[in-house]
Residue frames as a rotation matrix with the C-alpha (Angstrom) as fourth column:
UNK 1
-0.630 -0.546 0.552 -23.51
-0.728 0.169 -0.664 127.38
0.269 -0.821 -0.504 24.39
UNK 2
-0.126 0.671 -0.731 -24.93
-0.022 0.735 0.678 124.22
0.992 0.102 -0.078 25.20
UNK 3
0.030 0.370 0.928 -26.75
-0.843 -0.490 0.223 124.30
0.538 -0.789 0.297 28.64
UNK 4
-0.656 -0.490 0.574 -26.05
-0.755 0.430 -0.495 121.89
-0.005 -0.758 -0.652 31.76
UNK 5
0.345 0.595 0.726 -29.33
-0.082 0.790 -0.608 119.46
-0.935 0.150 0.321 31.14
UNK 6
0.674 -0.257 -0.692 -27.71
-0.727 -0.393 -0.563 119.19
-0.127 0.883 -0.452 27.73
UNK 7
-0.126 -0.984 -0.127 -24.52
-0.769 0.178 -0.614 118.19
0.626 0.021 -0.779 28.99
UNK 8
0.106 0.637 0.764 -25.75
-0.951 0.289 -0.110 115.97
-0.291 -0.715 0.636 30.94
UNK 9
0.778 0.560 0.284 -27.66
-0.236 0.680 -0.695 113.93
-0.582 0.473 0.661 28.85
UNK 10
0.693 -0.482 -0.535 -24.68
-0.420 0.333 -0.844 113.97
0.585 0.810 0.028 26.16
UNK 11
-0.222 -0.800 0.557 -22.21
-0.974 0.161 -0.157 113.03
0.036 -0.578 -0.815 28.82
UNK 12
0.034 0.710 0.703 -24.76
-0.649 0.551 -0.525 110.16
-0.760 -0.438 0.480 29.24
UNK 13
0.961 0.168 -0.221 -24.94
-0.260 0.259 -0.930 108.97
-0.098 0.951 0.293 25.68
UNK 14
0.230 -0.960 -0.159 -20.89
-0.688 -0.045 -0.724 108.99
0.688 0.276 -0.671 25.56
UNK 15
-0.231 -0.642 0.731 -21.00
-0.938 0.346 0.007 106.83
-0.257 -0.684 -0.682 28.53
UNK 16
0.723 0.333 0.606 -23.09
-0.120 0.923 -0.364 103.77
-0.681 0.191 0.707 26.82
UNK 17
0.896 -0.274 -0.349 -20.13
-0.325 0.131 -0.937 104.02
0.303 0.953 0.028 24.11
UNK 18
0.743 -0.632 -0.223 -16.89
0.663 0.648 0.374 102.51
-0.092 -0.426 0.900 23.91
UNK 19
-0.535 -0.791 0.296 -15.18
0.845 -0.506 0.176 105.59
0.010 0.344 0.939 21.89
UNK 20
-0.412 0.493 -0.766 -16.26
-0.006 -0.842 -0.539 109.50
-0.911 -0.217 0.350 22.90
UNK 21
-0.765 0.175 -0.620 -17.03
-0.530 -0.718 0.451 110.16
-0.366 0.674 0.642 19.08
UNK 22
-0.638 0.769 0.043 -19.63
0.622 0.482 0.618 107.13
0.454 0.420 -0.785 18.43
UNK 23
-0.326 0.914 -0.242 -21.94
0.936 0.278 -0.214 109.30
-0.129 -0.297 -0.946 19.91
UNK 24
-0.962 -0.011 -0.271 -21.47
-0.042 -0.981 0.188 112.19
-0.268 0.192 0.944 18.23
UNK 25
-0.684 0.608 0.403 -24.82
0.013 -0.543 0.840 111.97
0.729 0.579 0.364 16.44
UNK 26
0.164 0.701 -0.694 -26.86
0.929 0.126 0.347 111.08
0.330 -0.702 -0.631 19.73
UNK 27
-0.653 -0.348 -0.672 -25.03
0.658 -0.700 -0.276 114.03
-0.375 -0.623 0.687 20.94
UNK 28
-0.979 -0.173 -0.106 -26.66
0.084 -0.819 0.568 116.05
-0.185 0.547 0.816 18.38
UNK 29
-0.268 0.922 -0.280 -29.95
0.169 0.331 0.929 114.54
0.949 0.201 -0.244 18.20
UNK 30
-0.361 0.014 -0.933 -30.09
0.932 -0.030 -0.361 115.62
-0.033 -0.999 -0.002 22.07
UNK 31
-0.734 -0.242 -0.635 -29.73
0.292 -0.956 0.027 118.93
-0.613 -0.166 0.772 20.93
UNK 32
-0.827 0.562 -0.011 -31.98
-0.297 -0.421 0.857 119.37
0.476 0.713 0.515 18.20
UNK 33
-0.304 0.736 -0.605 -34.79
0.824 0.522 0.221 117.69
0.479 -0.431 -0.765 20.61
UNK 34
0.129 0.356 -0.926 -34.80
0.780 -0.613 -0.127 120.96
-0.613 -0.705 -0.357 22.31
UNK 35
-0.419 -0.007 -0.908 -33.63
-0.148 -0.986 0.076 123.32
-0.896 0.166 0.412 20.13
UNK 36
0.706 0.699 0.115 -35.81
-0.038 0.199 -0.979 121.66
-0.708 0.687 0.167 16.68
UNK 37
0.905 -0.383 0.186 -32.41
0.240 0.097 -0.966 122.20
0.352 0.918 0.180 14.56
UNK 38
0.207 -0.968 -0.144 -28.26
0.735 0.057 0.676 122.49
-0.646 -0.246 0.723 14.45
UNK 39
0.942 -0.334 0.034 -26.87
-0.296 -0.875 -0.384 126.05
0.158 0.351 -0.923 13.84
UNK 40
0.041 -0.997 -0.067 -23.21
0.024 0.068 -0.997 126.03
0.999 0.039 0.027 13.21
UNK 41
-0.342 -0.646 0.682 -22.46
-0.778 -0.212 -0.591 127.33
0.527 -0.733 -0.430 16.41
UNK 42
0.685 0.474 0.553 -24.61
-0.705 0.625 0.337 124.61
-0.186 -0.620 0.762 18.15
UNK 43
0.944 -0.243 -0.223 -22.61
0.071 0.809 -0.584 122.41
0.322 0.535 0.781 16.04
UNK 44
-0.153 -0.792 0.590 -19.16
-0.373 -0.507 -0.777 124.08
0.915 -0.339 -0.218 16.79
UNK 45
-0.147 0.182 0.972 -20.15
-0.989 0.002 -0.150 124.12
-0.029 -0.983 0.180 21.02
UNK 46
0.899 0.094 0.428 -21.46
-0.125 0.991 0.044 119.92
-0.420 -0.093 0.903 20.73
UNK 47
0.797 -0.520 -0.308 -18.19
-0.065 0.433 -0.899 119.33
0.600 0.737 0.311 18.47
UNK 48
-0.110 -0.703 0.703 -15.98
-0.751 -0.405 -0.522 121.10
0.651 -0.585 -0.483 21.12
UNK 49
0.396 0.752 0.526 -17.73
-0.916 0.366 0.165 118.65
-0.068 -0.547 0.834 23.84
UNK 50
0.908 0.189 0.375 -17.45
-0.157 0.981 -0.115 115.90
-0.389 0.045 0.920 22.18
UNK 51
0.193 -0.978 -0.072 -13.73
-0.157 -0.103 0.982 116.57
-0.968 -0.179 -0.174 21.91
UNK 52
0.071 -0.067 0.995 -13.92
0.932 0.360 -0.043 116.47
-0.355 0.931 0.088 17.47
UNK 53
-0.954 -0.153 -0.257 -13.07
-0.021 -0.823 0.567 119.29
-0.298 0.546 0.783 15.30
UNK 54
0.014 0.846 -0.532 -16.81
-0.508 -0.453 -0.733 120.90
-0.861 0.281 0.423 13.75
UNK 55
-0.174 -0.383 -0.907 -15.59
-0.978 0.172 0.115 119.44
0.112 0.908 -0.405 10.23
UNK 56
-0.986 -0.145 -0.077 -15.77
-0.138 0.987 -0.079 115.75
0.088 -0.068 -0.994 11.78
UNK 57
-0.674 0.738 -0.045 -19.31
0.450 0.361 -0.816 116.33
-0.586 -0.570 -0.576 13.18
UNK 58
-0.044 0.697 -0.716 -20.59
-0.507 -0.633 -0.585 117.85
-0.861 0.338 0.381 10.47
UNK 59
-0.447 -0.067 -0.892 -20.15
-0.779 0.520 0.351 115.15
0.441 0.852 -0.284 8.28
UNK 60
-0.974 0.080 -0.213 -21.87
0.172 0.871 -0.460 113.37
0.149 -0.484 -0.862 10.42
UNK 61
-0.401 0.904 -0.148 -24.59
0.179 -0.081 -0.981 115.38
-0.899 -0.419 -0.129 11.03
UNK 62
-0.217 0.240 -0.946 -25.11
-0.860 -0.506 0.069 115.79
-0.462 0.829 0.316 6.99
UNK 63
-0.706 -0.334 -0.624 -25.14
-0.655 0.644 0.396 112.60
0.269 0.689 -0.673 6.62
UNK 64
-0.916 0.328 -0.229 -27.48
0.398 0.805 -0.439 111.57
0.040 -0.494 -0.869 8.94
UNK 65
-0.736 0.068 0.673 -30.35
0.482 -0.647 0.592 112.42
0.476 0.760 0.443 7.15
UNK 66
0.456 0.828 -0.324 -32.95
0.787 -0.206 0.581 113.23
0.415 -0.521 -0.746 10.55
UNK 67
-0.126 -0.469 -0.874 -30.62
0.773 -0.598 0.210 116.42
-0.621 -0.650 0.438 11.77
UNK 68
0.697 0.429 0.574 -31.90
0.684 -0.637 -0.356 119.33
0.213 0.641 -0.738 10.70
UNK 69
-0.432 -0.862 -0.265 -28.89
0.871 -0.475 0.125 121.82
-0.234 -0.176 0.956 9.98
UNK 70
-0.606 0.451 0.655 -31.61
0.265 -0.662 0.701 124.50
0.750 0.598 0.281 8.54
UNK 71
-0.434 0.816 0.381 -34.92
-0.886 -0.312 -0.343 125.95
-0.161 -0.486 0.859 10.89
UNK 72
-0.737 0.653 -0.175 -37.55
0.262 0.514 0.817 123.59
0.623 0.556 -0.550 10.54
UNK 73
-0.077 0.891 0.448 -41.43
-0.506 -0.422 0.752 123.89
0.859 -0.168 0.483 11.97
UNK 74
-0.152 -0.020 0.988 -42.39
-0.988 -0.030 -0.152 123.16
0.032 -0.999 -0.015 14.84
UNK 75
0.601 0.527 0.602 -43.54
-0.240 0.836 -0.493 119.81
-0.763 0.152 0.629 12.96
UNK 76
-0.327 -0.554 -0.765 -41.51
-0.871 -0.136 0.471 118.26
-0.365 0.821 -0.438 10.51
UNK 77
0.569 0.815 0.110 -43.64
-0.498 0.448 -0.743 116.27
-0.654 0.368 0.661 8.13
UNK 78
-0.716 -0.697 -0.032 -41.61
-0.502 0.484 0.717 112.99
-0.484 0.530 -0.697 5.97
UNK 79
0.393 0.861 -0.323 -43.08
-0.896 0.279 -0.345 111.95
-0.207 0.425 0.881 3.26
UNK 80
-0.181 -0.602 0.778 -41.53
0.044 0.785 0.618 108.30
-0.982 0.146 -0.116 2.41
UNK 81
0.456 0.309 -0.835 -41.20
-0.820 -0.217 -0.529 108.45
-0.345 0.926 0.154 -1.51
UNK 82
-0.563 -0.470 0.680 -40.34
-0.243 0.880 0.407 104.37
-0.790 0.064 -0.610 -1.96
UNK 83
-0.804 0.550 -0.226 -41.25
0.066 0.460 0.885 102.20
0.591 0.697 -0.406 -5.07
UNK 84
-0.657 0.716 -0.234 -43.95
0.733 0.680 0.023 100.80
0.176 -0.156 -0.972 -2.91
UNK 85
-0.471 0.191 -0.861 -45.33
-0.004 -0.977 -0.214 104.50
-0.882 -0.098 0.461 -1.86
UNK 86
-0.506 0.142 -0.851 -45.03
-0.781 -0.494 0.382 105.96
-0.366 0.858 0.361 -4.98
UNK 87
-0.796 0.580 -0.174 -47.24
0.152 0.470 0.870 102.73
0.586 0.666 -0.462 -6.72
UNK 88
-0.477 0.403 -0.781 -49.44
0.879 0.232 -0.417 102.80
0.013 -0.886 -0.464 -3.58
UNK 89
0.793 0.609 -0.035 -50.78
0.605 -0.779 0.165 106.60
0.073 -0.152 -0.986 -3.95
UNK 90
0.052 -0.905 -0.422 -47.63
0.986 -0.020 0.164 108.68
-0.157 -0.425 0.891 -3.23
UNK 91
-0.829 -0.152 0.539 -47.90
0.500 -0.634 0.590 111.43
0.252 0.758 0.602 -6.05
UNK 92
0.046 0.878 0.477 -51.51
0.361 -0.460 0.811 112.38
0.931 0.135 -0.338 -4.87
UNK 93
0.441 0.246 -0.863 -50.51
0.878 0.083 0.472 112.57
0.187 -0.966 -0.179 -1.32
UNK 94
-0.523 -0.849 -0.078 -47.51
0.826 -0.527 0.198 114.38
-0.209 0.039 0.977 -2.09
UNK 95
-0.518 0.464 0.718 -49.72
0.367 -0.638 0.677 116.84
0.772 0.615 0.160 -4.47
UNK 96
0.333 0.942 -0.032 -52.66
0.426 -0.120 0.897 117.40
0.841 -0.312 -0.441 -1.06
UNK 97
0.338 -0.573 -0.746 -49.77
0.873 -0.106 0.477 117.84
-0.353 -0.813 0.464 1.25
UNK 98
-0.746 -0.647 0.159 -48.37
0.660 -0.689 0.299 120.61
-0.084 0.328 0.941 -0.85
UNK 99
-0.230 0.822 0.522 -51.72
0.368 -0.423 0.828 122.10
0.901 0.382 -0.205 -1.85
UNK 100
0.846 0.481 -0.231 -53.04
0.343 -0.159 0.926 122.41
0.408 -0.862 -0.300 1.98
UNK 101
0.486 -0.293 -0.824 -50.29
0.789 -0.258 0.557 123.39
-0.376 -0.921 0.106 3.46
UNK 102
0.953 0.301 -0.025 -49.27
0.243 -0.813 -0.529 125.92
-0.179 0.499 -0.848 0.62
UNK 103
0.450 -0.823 0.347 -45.35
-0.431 0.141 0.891 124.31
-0.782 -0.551 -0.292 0.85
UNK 104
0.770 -0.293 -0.566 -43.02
-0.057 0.853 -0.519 122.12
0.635 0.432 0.640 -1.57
UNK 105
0.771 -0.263 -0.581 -40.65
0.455 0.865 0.212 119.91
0.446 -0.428 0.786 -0.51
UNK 106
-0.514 -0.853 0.091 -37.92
0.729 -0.490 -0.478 121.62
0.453 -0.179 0.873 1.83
UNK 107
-0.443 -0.076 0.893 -40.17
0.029 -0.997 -0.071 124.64
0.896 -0.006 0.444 3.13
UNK 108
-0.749 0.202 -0.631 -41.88
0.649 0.415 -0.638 125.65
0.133 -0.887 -0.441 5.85
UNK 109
0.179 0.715 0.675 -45.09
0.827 -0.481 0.291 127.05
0.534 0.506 -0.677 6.16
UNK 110
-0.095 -0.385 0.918 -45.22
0.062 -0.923 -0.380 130.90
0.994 0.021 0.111 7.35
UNK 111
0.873 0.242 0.423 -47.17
-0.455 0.091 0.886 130.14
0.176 -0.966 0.190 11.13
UNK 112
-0.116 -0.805 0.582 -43.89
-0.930 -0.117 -0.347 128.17
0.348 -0.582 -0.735 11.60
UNK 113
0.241 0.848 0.471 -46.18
-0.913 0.362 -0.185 125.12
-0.328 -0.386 0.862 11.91
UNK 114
0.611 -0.148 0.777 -44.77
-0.178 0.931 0.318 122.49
-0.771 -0.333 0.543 9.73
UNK 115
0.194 -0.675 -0.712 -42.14
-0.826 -0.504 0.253 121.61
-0.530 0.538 -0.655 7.71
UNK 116
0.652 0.198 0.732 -42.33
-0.165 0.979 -0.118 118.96
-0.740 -0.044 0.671 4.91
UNK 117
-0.211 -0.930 0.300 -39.52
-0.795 0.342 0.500 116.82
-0.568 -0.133 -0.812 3.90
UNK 118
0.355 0.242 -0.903 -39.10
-0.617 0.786 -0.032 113.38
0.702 0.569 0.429 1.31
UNK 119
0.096 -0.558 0.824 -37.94
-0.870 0.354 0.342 110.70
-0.483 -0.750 -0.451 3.35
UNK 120
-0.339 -0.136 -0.931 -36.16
-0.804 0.555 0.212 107.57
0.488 0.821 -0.297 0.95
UNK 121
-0.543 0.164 -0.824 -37.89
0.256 0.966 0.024 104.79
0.800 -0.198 -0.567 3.57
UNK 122
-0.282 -0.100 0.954 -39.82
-0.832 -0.470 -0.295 104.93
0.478 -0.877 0.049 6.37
UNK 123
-0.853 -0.479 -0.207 -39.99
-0.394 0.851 -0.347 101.12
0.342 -0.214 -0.915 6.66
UNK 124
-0.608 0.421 0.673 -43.65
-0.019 0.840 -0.543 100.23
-0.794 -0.343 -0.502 5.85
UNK 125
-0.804 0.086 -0.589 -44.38
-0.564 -0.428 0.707 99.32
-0.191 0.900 0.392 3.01
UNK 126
-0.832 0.487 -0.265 -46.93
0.432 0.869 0.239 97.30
0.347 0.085 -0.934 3.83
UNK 127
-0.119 0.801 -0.587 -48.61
0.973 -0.024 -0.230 100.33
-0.198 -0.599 -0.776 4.81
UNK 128
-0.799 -0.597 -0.066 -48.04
0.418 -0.631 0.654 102.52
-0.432 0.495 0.754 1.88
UNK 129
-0.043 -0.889 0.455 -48.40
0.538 -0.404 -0.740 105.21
0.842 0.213 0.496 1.57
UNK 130
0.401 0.186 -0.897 -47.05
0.910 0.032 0.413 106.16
0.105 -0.982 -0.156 4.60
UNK 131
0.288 -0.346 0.893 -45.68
0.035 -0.928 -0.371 109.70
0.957 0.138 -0.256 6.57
UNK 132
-0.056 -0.050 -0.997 -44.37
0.995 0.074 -0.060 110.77
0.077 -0.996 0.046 9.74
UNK 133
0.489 0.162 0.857 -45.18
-0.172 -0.945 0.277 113.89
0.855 -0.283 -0.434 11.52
UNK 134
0.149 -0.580 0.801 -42.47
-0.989 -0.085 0.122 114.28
-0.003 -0.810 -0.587 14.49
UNK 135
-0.881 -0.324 0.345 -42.04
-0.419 0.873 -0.250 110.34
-0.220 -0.365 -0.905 16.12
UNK 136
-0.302 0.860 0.412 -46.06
-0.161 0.379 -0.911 109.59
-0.940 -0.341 0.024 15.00
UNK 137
-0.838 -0.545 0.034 -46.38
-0.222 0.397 0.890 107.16
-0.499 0.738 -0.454 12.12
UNK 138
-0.065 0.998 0.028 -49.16
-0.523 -0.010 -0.852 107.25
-0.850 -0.070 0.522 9.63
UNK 139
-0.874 -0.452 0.181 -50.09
-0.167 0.627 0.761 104.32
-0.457 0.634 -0.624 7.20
UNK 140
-0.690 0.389 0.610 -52.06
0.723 0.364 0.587 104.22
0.006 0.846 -0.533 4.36
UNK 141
-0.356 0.098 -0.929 -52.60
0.287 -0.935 -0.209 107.62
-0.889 -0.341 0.305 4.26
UNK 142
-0.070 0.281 0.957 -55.24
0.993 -0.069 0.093 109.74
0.092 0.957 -0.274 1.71
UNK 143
-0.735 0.087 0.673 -55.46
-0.007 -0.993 0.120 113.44
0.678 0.083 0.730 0.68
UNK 144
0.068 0.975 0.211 -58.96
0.009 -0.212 0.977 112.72
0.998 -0.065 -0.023 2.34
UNK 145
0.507 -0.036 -0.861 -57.34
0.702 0.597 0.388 112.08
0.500 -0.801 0.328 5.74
UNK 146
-0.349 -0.800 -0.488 -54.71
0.896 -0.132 -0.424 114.93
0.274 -0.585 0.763 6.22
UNK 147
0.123 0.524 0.843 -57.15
-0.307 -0.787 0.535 117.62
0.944 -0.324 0.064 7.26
UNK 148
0.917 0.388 0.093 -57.65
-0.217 0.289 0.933 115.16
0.335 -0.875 0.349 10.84
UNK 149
0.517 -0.790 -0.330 -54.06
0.709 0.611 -0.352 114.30
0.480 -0.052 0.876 10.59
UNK 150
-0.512 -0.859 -0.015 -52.44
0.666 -0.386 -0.638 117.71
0.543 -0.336 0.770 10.78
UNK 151
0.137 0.520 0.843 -55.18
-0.293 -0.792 0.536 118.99
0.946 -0.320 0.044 13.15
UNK 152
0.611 -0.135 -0.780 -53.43
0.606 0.713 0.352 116.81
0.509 -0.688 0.518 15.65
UNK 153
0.019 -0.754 -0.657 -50.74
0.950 -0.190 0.246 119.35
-0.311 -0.629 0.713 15.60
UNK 154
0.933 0.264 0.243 -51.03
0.223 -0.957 0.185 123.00
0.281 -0.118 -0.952 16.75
């Protein structure tokens, strides 16, 4: 059941559009801001809303590749795994990120703490290799750095 500050806000979003369904993924990205991920029924209860069969918005929300239809941590950690990256250091980051946090790609650690993810751009590559952790972008990133990085987030 999606809750009245919810509705709200999506009611909002639907009004900056010309057609109710362009905002089907804002709709959803509303939700997952509070609730960290889209369960069917969330999905079902925002479809209903947004006046679309579940089947429409879920092709939307699979497709769009920041909606998390699974749990994720309280953090959700993108690696960017571009050409540039991947010449740039990628493979070792990738390798310290798994190692320390005791994860591979898709899991989440057991505290619940962070979940890490590939991500096919994250649009600097001039500052490869790069990651996000939630909305906070980090460039030119080493194994030797993500001890201070993910002590940012508890």
């Amino acid at each position: 059941m999606l809750t009245a500050d919810e509705i709200t806000e999506i009611d909002k979003a639907i009004s900056l559009v010309p057609v109710r369904k362009a905002a089907g993924i804002e709709a959803l990205k509303i939700v997952q801001q509070r609730r960290r991920w889209i369960s069917d029924e969330t999905l079902r209860d925002v479809a209903s809303h947004m006046q679309m069969s579940a089947e429409e918005l879920d092709s939307v929300a699979t497709f769009y590749n920041l909606l998390f239809r699974r749990p994720v941590g309280r953090h959700v950690i993108l690696v960017c795994d571009s050409i540039s990256c991947w010449v740039m250091g990628y493979e070792n980051l990738v390798n310290a990120l798994q190692e320390r946090l005791n994860i591979k790609f898709g899991e989440t650690t057991r505290d619940s703490r962070f979940t890490l993810l590939p991500n096919c751009c994250l649009g600097c590559c001039d500052g490869a290799p790069a990651l996000m952790i939630d909305n906070d972008l980090y460039k030119n990133v080493t194994a030797d750095q993500l001890g201070e990085i993910l002590g940012i987030y508890e």
